[in-house]
C-alpha positions as CSV (number, residue, x, y, z in Angstrom):
1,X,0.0,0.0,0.0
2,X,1.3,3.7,-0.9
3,X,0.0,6.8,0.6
4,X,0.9,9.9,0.9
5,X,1.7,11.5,4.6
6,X,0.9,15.4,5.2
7,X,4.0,15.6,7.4
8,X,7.5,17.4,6.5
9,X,10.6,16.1,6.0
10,X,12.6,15.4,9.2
11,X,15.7,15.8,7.3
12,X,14.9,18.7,4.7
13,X,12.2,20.1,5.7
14,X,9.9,19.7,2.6
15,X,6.5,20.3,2.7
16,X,5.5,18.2,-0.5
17,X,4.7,15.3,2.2
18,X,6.5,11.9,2.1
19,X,5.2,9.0,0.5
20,X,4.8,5.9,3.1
21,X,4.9,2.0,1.4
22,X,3.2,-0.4,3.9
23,X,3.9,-4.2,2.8
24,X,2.8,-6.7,5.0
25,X,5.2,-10.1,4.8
26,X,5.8,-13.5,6.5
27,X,9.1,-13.7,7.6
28,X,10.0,-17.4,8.4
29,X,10.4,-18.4,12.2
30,X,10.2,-14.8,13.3
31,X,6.4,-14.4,12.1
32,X,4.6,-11.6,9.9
33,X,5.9,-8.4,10.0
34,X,4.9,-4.7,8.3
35,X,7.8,-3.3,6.6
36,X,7.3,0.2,6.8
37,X,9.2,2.9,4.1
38,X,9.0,6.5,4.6
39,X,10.5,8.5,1.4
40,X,11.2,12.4,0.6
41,X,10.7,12.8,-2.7
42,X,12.3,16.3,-2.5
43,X,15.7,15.1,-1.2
44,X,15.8,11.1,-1.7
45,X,15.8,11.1,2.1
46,X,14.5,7.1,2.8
47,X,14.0,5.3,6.3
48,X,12.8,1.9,6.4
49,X,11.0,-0.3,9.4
50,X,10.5,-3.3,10.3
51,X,6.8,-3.6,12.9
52,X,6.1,-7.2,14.0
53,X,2.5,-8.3,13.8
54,X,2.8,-9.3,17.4
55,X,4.0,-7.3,20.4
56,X,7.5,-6.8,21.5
57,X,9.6,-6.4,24.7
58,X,13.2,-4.9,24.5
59,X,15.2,-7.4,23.7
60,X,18.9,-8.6,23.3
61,X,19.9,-11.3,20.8
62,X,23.2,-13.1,20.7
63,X,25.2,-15.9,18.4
64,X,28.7,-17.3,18.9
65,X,29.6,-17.6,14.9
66,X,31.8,-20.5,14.6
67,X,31.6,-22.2,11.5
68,X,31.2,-20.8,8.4
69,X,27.5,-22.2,8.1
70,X,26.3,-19.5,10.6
71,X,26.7,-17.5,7.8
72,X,23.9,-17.9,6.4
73,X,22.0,-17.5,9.1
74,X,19.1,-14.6,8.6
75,X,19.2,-11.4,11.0
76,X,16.0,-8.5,11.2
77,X,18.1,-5.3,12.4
78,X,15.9,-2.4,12.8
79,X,16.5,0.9,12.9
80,X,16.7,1.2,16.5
81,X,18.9,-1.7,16.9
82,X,22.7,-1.4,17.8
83,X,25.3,-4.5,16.1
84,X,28.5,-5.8,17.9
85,X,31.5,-7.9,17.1
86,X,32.0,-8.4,21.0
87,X,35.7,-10.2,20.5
88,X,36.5,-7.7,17.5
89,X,35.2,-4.7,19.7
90,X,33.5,-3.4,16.7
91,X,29.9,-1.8,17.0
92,X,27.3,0.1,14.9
93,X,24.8,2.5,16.8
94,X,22.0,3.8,15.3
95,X,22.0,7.2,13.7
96,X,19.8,9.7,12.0
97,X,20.1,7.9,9.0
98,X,19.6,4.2,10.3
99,X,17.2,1.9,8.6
100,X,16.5,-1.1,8.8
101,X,17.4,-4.5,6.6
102,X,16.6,-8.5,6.5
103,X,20.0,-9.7,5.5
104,X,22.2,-12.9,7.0
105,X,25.3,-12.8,9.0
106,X,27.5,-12.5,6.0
107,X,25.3,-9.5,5.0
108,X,26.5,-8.3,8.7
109,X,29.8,-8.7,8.6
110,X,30.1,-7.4,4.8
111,X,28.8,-4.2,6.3
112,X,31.4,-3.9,8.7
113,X,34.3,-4.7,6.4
114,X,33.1,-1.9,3.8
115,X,33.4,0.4,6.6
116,X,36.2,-0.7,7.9
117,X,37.9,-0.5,4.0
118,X,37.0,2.7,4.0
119,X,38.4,4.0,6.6
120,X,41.7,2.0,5.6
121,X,41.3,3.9,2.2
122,X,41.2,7.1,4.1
123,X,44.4,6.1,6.6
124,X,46.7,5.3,3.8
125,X,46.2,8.5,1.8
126,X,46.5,10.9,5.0
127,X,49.4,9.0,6.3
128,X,50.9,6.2,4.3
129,X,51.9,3.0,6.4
130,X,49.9,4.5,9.6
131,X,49.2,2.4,12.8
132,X,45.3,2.8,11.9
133,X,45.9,1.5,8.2
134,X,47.3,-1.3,10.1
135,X,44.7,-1.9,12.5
136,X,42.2,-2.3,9.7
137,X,43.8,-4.6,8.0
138,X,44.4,-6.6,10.8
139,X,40.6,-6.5,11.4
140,X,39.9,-7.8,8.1
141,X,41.9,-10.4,8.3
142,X,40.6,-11.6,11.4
143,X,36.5,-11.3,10.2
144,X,38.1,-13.3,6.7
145,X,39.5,-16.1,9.2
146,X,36.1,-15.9,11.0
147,X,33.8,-16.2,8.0
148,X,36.5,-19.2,6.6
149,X,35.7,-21.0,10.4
150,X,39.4,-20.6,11.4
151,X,38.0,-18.3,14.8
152,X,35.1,-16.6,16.1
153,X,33.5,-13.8,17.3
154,X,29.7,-13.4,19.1
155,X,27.2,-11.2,17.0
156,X,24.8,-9.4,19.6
157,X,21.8,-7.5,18.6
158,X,20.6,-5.0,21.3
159,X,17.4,-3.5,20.1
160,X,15.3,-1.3,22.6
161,X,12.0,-1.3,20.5
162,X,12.6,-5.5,20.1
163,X,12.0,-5.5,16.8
164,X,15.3,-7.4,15.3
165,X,16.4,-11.0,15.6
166,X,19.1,-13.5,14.5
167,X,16.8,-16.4,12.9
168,X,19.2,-19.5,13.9
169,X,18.6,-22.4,16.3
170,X,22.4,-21.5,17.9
171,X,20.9,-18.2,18.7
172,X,19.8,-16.7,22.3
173,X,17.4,-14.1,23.1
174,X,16.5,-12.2,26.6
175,X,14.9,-9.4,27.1
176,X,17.3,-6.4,28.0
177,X,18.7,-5.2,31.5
178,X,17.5,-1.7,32.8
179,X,21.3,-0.8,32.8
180,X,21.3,-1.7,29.0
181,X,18.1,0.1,28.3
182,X,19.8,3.3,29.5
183,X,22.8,3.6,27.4
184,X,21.0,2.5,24.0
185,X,20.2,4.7,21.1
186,X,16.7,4.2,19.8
187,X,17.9,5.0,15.9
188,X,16.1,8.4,14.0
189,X,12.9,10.1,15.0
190,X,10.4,9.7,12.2
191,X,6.6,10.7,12.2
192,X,4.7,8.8,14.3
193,X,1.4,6.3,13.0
194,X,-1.0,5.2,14.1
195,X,-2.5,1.5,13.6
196,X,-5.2,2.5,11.7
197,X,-2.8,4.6,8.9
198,X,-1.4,1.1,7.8
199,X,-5.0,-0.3,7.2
């Protein structure tokens, strides 16, 4: 479903109202879920949602990956959800511009690398042969040992607004600590709907 929203744009302040695509799916083992995409047609600004069908508690989700069959395994990161490497001491908070994806745990780490070879790129033309050029390359050579099998590393999903998951029988979820609560980012402020706007 596509409608048109009367509100303006959080990021450039356009008027001409954002256009909202509702598409309701069944995501397998985690249950049906509303993905939810706001776009600004005036400056390409996009933020997509994941809603489950059934309530949600604020919840942590954590894998030891091990073997390179866990990656395959499917993660729901929402917008509001923060990603660590816990042994890598690599994390991802959510920002302004945080959306939300289905991918696996390949898609996961792929993400990391990409930023990771970015900032490499950036290291060795400010200051060839730096210690931080180093220290990237190091990292990527320790997620290519752990996507190969040859070490490990635990993915944890901390998502305040429980919306994201790691779909994998090696897999553990709890709901999260008060302490935890308090130091997470919720992601980007976006207009607010009610139930009744995605019928």
């Amino acid at each position: 479903m596509e409608s048109t929203i009367e509100q303006p744009c959080p990021v450039c302040s356009s008027d001409a109202g954002l256009t909202m695509i509702a598409r309701t799916s069944e995501i397998p083992y985690f249950g049906e879920h509303t993905q939810l995409t706001i776009l600004c047609d005036a400056c390409g600004w996009k933020h997509t949602d994941f809603i489950p069908a059934e309530g949600t508690k604020p919840g942590a989700c954590t894998m030891l990956i091990d073997s390179p069959g866990h990656m395959t395994a499917r993660v729901v990161r929402s917008p509001s959800c923060t990603v660590r490497l816990v042994e890598l001491d690599l994390e991802v908070k959510p920002g302004v511009s945080s959306t939300g994806y289905i991918s696996n745990v390949e898609g996961v780490f792929n993400r990391f690398e990409d930023a990771i070879s970015m900032l490499q790129r950036q290291a060795m033309s400010e200051h060839e042969g730096s210690q931080a050029a180093a220290e990237c390359a190091a990292l990527l050579n320790e997620m290519a040992r752990i996507k190969a099998g040859q070490s490990s590393v635990e993915l944890v999903l901390l998502d305040p607004m429980g919306h994201s998951q790691i779909l994998h029988e090696d897999a553990v979820s709890r709901e999260l600590r008060e302490e935890e609560m308090e130091v997470l980012s919720t992601g980007p402020s976006v207009p607010v709907f009610d139930a009744g706007d995605l019928a």
